[in-house]
C-alpha positions as CSV (number, residue, x, y, z in Angstrom):
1,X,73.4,91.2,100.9
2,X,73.6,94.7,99.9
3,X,77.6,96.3,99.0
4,X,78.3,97.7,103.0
5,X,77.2,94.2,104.3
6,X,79.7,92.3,102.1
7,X,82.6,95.1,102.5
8,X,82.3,94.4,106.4
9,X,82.5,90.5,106.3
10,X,86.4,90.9,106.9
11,X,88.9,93.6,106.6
12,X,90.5,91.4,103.9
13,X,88.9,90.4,100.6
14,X,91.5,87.4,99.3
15,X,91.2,87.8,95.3
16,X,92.1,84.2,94.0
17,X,92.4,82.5,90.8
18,X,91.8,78.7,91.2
19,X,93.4,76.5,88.6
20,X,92.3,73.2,90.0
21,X,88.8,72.1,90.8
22,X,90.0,69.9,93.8
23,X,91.8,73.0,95.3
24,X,88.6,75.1,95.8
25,X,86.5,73.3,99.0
26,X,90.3,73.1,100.8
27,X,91.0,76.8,100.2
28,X,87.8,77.8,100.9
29,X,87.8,75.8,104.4
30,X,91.5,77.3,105.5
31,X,89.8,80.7,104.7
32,X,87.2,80.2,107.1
33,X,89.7,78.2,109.9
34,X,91.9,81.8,108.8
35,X,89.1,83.8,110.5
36,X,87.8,85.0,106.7
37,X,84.6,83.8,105.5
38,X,85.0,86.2,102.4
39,X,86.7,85.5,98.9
40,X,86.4,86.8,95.2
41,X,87.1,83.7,93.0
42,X,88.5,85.4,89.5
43,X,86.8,84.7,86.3
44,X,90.5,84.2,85.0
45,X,90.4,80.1,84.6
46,X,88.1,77.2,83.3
47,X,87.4,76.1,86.2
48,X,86.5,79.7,88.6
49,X,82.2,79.2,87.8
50,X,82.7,75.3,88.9
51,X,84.8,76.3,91.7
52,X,82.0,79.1,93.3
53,X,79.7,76.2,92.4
54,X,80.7,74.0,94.7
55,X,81.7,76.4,97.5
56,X,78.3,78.1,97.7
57,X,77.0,74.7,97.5
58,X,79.2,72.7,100.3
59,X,80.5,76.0,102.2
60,X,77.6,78.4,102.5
61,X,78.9,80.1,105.4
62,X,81.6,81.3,103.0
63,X,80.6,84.6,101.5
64,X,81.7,83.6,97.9
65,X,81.7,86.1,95.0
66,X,83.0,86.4,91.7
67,X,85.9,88.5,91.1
68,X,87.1,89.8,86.6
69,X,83.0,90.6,85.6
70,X,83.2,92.7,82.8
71,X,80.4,92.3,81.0
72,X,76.8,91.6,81.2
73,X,77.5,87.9,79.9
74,X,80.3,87.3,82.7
75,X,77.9,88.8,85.3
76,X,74.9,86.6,84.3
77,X,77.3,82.9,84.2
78,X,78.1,84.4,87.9
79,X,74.8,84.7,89.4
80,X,74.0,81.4,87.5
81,X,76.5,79.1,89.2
82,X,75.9,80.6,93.2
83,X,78.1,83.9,93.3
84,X,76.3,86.0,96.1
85,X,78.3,89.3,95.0
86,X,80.9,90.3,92.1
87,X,83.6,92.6,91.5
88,X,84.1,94.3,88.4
89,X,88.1,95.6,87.8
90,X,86.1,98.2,85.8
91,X,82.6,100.3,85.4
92,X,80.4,100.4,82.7
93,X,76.3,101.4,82.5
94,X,76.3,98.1,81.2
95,X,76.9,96.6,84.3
96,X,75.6,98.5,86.4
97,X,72.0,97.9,84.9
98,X,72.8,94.3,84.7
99,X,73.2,94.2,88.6
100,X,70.3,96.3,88.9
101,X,68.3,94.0,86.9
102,X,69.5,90.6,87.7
103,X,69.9,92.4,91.5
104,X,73.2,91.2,92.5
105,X,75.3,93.2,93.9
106,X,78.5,95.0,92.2
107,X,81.3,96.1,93.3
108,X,82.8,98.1,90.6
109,X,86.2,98.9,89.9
110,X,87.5,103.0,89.7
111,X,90.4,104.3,89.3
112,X,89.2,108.1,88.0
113,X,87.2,110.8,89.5
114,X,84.8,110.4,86.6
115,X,84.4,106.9,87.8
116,X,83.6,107.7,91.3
117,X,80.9,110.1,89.8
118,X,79.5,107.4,87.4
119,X,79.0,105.3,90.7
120,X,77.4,107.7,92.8
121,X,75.1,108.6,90.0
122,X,74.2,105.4,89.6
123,X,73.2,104.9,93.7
124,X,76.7,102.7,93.9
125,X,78.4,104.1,97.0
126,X,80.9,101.4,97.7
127,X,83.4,100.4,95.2
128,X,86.8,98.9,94.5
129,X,90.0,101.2,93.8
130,X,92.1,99.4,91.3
131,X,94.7,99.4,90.2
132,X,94.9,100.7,93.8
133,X,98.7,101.7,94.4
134,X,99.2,102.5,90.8
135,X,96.3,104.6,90.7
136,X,97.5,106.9,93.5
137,X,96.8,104.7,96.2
138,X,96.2,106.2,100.0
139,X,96.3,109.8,98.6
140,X,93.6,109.6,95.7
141,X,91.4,108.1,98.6
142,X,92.3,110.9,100.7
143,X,91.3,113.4,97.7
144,X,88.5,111.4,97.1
145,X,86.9,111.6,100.6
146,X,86.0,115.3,100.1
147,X,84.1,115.9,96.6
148,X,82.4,111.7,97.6
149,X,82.1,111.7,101.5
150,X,79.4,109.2,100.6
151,X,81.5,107.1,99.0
152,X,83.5,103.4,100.3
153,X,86.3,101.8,98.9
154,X,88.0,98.3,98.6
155,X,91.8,98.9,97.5
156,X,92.7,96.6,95.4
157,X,95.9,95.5,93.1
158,X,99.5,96.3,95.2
159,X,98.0,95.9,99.0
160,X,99.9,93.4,101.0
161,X,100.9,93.2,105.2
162,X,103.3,95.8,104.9
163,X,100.5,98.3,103.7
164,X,97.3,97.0,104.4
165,X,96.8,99.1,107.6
166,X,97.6,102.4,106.2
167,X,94.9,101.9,103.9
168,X,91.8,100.8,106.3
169,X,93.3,103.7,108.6
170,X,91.5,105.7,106.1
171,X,88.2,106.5,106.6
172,X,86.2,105.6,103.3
173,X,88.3,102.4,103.1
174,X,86.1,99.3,104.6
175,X,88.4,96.4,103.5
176,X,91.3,95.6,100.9
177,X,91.6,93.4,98.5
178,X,94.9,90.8,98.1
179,X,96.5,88.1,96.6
180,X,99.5,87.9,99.0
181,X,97.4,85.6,101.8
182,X,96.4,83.4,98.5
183,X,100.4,82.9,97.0
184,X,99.5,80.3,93.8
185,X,102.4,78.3,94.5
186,X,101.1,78.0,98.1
187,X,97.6,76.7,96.4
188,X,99.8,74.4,94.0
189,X,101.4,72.7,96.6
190,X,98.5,72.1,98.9
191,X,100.2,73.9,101.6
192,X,96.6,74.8,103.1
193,X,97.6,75.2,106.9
194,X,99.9,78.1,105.5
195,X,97.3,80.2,103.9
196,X,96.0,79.7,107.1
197,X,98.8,80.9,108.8
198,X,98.7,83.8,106.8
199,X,95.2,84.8,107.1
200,X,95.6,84.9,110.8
201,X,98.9,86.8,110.3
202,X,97.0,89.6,108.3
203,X,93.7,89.9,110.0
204,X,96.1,89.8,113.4
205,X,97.4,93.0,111.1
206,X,94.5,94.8,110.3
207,X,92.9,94.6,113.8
208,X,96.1,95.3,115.7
């Protein structure tokens, strides 16, 4: 899958850092009953490269990616245990000729207009704005959308329901990126039908 397939999987990219092995599958599943067969599983635990093991292995009509690549190393492990994408919350050349070599497909992080213009040199039109509120949010992406027409964003870091439409109102926004339909307590508590819930809740937002 190439970077505009994966952004338009769902207007909602849940970004998710799984603690316990046994929560993955069950997430994963209330996802897809959600209406979202997308997620970026965080290299921030132990157990995130076992946990998009086993999804890619007994879910593979989830889209499962990994989420906190920073480096070649991290981006290699990924591949390795089944991701089908990743997102970086950075760029670097390193990376980026990682991807191209290992060809998997990155979604880089940017925050700069020096970033965006590293991307586009590099043939990397779609990328992920974060931190995306404290970065300047809906108005960088409006600023951006002149100087890099070409360019697609995922907003990521300070989207939740009561913003999530201004962003994909924009133009050169495809989907966002959020915690808020993944709450860890939630996950801790095995309260799947409510992630559920509030998938339905947000996608019911982003269409509406």
């Amino acid at each position: 899958m190439n970077a505009n397939e994966i952004m338009e999987i769902s207007p909602i990219v849940p970004v998710i850092a799984i603690d316990n092995i046994d929560d993955s599958l069950k997430l994963a599943k209330a996802l897809n009953k959600g209406g979202i067969n997308i997620m970026e599983i965080t290299l921030r635990t132990s157990v995130a490269l076992d946990a998009i093991k086993l999804i890619s292995q007994e879910l593979p009509s989830m889209n499962v990616g990994a989420g906190t690549v920073c480096n070649k190393e991290d981006l290699l492990k990924a591949k390795e245990y089944g991701a089908k994408f990743v997102f970086s919350p950075g760029i670097s050349q390193e990376l980026i000729d990682a991807s191209k070599t290992e060809n998997i497909t990155l979604i880089p992080g940017v925050a700069s207009s020096s970033e965006v213009m590293l991307a586009q040199n590099n043939d990397i039109y779609h990328c992920k704005l974060f931190p995306a509120t404290l970065s300047g949010g809906i108005d960088i992406l409006k600023a951006f959308s002149g100087p890099y027409a070409k360019m697609s964003f995922c907003p990521t870091g300070g989207v939740n329901k009561k913003n999530l439409k201004d962003f994909l109102n924009l133009k050169n926004v495809l989907c966002v990126g959020g915690t808020w339909i993944v709450p860890k307590d939630i996950i801790q508590n095995g309260d799947f039908d409510k992630i559920t819930e509030l998938c339905i809740e947000a996608i019911k937002i982003a269409r509406g």
